[in-house]
C-alpha positions, 0 to 999 in steps of 0.5 A: 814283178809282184815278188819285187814289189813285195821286196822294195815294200819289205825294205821300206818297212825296215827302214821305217822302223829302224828310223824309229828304234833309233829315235831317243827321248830326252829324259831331264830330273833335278833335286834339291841338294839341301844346301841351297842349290838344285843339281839337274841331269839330262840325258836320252833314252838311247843312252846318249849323253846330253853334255852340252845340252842349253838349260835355263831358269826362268821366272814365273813370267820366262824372263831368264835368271840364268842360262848355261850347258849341261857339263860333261857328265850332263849335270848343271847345278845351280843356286836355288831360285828364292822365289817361283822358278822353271828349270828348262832343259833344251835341246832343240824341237821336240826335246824341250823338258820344263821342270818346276821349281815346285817339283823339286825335293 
């Protein structure tokens, strides 16, 4: 019996680690185009794409100055804000990025 248990124990164990190594991370970045507008892309660690993934720009007290999706090359460029912005990448719980205005160059 106890090779069995050693088994089933070994197949959990892969499972488990196999769940992990498929987990993707998002990975979110913008950069100020220098013509008054940001450009922003997003993506996951895996390779996947983020097309589709909700974005939106907040003000300092999160009231929504604009909200869209990702486009299918996961892009989203957008006027620059004239005055304190946070640009949110949201693709659901645990995969929320904030970028402040501040860090964008």
């Amino acid at each position: 019996m106890k090779p069995f248990t050693t088994l089933i124990a070994l197949l959990a164990f892969g499972l488990f680690f196999t769940g992990i190594s498929q987990a993707h991370t998002p990975l979110f970045s913008c950069y100020d185009n220098g013509d008054g507008s940001i450009t922003c892309e997003g993506g996951f660690s895996d390779g996947s794409s983020a097309a589709g993934v909700a974005v939106r720009v907040v003000d300092k007290d999160g009231k929504v100055l604009m909200e869209d999706k990702l486009d299918e090359f996961s892009e989203y460029t957008v006027e620059k804000p004239s005055h304190e912005f946070t640009v949110i990448f949201d693709a659901g719980d645990g995969h929320e990025i904030k970028v402040p205005g501040k860090e964008i160059f």
